[in-house]
matplotlib code that plots the C-alpha trace (Angstrom):
import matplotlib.pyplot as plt

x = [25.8, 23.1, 25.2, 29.3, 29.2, 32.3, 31.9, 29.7, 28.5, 25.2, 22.6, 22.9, 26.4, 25.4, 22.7, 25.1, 27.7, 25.3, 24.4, 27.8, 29.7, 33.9, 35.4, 37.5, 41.2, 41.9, 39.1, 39.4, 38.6, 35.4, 32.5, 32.5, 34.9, 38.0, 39.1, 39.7, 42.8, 44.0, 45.6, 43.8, 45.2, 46.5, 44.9, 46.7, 46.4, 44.6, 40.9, 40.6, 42.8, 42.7, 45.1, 45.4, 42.3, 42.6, 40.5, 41.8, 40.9, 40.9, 38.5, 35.7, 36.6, 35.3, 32.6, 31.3, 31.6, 27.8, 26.2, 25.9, 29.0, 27.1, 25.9, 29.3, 30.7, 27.5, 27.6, 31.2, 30.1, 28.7, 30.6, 28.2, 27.6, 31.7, 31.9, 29.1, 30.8, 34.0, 32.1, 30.1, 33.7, 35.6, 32.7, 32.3, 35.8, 36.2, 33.3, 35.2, 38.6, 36.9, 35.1, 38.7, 39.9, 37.4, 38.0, 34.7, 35.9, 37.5, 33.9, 34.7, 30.6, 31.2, 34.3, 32.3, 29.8, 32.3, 33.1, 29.9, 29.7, 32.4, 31.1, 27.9, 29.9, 32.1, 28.6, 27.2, 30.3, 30.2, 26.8, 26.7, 29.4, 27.0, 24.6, 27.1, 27.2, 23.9, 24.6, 27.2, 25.0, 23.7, 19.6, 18.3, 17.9, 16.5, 13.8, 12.7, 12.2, 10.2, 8.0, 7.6, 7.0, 4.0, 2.4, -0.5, 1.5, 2.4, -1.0, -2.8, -6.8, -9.1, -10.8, -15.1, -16.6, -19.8, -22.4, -24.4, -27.1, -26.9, -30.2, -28.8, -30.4, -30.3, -33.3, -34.8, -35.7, -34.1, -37.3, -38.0, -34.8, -35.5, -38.7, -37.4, -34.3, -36.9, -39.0, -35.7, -34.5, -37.7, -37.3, -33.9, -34.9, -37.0, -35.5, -35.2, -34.1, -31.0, -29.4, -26.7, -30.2, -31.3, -28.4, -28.3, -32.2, -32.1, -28.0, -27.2, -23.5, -21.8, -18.9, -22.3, -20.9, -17.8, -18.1, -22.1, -23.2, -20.3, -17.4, -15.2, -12.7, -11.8, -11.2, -13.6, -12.0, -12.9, -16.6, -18.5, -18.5, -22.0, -21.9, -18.8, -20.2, -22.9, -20.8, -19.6, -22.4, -23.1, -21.3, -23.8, -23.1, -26.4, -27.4, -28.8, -28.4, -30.1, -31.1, -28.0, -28.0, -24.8, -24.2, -24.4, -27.8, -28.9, -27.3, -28.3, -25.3, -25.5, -22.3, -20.6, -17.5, -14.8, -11.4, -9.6, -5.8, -2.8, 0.2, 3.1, 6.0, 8.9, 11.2, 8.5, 8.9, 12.5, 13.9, 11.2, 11.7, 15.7, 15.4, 12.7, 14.8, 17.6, 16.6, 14.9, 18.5, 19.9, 17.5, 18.1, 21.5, 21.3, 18.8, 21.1, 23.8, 22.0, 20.7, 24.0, 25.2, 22.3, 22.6, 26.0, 27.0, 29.9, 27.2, 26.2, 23.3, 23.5, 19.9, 19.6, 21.8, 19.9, 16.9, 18.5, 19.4, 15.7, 14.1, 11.6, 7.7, 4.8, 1.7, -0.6, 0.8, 1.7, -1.9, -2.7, -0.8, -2.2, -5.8, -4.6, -3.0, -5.7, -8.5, -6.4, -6.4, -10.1, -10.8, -8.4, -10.2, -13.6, -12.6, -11.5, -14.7, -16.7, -14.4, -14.8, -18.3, -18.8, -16.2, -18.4, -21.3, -18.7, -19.4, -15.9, -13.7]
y = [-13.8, -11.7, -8.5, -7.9, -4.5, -2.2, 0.6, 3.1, 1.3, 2.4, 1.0, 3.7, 2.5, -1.5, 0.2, 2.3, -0.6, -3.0, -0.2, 0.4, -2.2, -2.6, -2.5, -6.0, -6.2, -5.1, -4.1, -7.6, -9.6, -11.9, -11.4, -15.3, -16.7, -17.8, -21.3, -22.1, -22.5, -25.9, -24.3, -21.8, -18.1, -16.1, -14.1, -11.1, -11.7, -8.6, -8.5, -4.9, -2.1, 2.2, 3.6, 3.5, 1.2, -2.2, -5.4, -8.9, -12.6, -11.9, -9.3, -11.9, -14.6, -11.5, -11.3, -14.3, -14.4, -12.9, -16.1, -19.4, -22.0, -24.2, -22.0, -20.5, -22.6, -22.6, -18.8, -19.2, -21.0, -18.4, -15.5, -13.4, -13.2, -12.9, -10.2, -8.3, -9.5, -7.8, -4.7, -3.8, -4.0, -1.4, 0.7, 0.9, 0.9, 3.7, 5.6, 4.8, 5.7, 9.3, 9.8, 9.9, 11.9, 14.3, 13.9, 11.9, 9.2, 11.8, 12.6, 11.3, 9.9, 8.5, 6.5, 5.2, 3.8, 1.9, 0.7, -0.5, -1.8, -3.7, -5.1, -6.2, -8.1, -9.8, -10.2, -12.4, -14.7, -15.5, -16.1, -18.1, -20.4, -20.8, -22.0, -24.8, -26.4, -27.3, -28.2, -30.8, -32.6, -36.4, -35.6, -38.8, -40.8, -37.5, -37.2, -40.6, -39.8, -37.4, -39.0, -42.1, -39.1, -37.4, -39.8, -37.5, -34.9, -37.2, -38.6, -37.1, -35.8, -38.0, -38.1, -38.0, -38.5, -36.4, -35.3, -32.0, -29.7, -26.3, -23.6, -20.5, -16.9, -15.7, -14.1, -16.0, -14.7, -16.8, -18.7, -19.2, -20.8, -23.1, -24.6, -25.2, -27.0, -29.1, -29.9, -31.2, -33.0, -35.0, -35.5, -37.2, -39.4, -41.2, -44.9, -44.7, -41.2, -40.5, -37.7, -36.4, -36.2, -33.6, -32.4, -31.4, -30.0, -27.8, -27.1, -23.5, -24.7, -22.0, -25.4, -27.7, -28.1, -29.2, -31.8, -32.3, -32.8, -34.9, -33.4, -36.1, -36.6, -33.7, -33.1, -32.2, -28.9, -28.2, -28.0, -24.8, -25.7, -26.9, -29.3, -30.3, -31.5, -32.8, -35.4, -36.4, -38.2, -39.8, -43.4, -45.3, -45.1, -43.2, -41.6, -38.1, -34.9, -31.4, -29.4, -27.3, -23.8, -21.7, -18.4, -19.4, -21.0, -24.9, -28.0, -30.9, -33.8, -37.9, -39.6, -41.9, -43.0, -42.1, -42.8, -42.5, -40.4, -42.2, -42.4, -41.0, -43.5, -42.2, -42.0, -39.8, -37.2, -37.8, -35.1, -32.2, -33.3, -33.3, -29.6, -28.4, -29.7, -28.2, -24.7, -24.9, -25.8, -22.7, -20.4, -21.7, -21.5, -17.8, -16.5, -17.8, -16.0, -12.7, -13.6, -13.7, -11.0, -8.7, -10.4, -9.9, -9.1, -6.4, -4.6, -1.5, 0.4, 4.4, 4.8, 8.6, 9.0, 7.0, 9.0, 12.0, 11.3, 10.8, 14.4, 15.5, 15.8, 17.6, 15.3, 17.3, 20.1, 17.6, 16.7, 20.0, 20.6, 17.3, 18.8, 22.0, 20.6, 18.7, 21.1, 23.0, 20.0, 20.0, 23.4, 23.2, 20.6, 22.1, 24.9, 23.7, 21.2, 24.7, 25.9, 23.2, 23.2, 26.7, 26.2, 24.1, 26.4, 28.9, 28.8, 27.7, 31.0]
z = [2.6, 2.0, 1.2, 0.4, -1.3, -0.9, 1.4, 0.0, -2.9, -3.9, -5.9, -8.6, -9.4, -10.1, -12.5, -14.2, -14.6, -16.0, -18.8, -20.0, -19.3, -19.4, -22.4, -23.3, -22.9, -26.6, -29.2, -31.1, -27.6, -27.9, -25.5, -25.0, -22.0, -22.6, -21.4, -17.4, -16.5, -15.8, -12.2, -10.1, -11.0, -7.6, -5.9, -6.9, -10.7, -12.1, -13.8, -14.5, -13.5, -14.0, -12.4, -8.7, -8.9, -9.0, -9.3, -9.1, -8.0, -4.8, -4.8, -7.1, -4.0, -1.3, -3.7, -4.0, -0.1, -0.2, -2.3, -0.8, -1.1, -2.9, -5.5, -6.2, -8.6, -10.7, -10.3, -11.9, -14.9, -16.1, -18.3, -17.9, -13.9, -13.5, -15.7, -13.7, -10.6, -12.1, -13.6, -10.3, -7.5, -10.3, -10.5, -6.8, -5.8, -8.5, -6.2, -3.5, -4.7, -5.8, -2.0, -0.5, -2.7, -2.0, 1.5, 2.5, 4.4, 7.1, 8.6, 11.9, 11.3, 8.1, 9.5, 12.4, 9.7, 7.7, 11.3, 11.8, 7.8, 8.6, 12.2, 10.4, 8.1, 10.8, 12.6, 9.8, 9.3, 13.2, 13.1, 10.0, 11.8, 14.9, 11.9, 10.9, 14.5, 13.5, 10.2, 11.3, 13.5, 12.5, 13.1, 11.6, 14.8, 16.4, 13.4, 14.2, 17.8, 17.1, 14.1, 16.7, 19.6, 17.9, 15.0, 14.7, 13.3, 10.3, 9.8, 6.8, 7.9, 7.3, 4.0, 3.0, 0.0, -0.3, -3.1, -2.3, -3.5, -2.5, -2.1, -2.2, -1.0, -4.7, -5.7, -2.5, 1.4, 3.9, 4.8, 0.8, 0.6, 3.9, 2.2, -0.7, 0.9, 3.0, -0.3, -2.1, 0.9, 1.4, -2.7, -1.9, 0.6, -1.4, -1.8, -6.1, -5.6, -7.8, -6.0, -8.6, -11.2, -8.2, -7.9, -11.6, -11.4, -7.7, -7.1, -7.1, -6.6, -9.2, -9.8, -10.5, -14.3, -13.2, -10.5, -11.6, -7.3, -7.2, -4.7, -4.7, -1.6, 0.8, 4.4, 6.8, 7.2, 3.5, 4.3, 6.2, 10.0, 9.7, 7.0, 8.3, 11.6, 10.0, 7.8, 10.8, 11.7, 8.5, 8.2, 6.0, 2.0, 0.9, 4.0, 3.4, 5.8, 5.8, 5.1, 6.9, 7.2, 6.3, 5.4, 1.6, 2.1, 2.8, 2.0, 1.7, 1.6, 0.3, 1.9, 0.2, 1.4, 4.6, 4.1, 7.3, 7.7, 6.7, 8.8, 6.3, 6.1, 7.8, 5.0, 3.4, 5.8, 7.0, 5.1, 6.4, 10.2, 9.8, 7.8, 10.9, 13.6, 11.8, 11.3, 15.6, 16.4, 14.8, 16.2, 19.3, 19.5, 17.5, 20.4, 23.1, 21.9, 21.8, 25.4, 26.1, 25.0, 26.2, 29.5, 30.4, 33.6, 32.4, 30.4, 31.1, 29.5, 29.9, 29.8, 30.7, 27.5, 25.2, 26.4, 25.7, 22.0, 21.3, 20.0, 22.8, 20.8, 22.1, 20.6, 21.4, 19.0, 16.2, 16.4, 16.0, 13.2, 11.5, 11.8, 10.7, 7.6, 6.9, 7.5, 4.4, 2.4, 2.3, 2.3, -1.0, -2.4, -1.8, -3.5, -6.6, -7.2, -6.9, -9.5, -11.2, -11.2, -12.2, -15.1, -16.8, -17.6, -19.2, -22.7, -25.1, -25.9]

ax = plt.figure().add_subplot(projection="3d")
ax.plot(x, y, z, "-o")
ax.set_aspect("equal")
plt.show()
């Protein structure tokens, strides 16, 4: 659960109980936990108590409602977080206990919004149970269905293998760059051409003294579109391309290798398809229950009243309020810089 604070718990209060926190049960007690018991404690036994307010087991269990179940225990292992858990319920229900006194909770709109506090809360538990119908179900022959359905989806993109000199427009005209591109293409075409020597002579790659010419594998996709579709067409070990024309500047590309997309063993995956089919399940069921509910036949929307409650606004006044407040704002500002400016040819006093 996402939230399981008391009524009218505020932010303020979990601040102001984690900077003075309780006192212990007598001024010898040790800060560090005392052993579990070997039994659980009932529900009713007592953590902290002043007064009319009380805080006992039962009130930790509603806590830890808002967490997870499977964190919960860890969350109980620790001192520390049960001693906040304690600290932050007395502090709010203290709040609490002090807003009825002062007669707060008798707004006839303040105890509609506990109502709705508490129908939000009611809310989540329902839908977290229409979660677990799709928790309990067995997906593993369904994940294979749809691995065997759509292998493409589990296929890894191919990978190339290229080496590249780039020309870039620095310092350079467009057409400059072009005919330098050509000159270093026709350079390494040349049969004893070593292409990574050019590479380390022309490049204006700013990663050249990392990878040296020398990209290594990626995916198409890694590459600008151009140089992407011209890979494409490479296939033979040593066959040169470009120059291209990008953005950037001109490349010129050596391929090396192609190593085509592996189809990802289905154990690999298994896990991911059962946790996406999973979480589609619980959507699905989650938006037909609100389709549901919206599309009842017993519901009945009061329209005219809803648009009544909305506050009526002429926009073409609030526009002209806007311009008026900001025709000040300027005229402000333009007045201080000329005070400003004029200030500093007064001599110092």
């Amino acid at each position: 659960m996402k939230r399981l604070l008391p009524l009218v718990a505020a932010a303020a209060l979990g601040a102001a109980a984690s900077a003075a926190p309780l006192p212990p049960e007598t001024p010898t007690a040790a800060s560090a936990p005392a052993a579990h018991p070997a039994t659980p404690l009932p529900p009713d036994t007592p953590l902290v108590t002043d007064g009319p307010v009380k805080v006992d087991i039962r009130d930790l269990d509603a806590y830890m409602l808002r967490m997870p179940e499977d964190v919960r225990g860890t969350v109980r292992m620790s001192y520390d977080r049960v001693a906040a858990m304690v600290d932050s319920v007395f502090v709010t229900r203290s709040a609490a206990f002090k807003a009825r006194e002062a007669g707060l909770d008798k707004d006839p709109d303040v105890q509609r919004r506990l109502q709705q506090v508490q129908e939000g809360f009611l809310a989540e538990l329902y839908l977290n149970e229409l979660r677990k119908e799709a928790d309990k179900a067995d997906l593993t022959q369904r994940a294979r269905e749809l691995y065997e359905a759509d292998p493409a989806k589990f296929t890894s993109p191919e990978q190339v293998k290229v080496q590249q000199i780039l020309v870039s427009l620095w310092g350079r005209t467009r057409d400059m760059a072009r005919e330098r591109a050509g000159e270093v293409a026709r350079e390494a075409a040349e049969p004893k051409a070593d292409f990574l020597q050019l590479a380390a002579k022309y490049t204006d790659d700013p990663d050249k003294e990392q990878n040296g010419g020398d990209l290594g594998y990626y995916p198409p996709a890694h590459f600008p579109g151009p140089v992407a579709e011209a890979i494409a067409k490479l296939g033979t070990k040593g066959q040169i391309a470009g120059p291209i024309e990008t953005p950037r500047g001109f490349y010129i590309v050596r391929f090396v290798d192609r190593k085509p997309g592996q189809l990802a063993k289905f154990e690999a995956v298994r896990k991911q398809i059962v946790a996406d089919e999973r979480a589609r399940l619980e959507k699905e069921r989650l938006t037909r229950f609100v389709n549901e509910v919206r599309g009842s036949k017993t519901v009945v929307l009061y329209q005219k009243n809803v648009d009544a409650y909305v506050i009526p606004v002429d926009m073409a006044k609030l526009q002209e309020e806007k311009t008026k407040i900001l025709e000040e704002m300027q005229k402000k500002a333009l007045e201080e810089k000329k005070e400003h400016a004029s200030g500093k040819g007064q001599p110092a006093k």
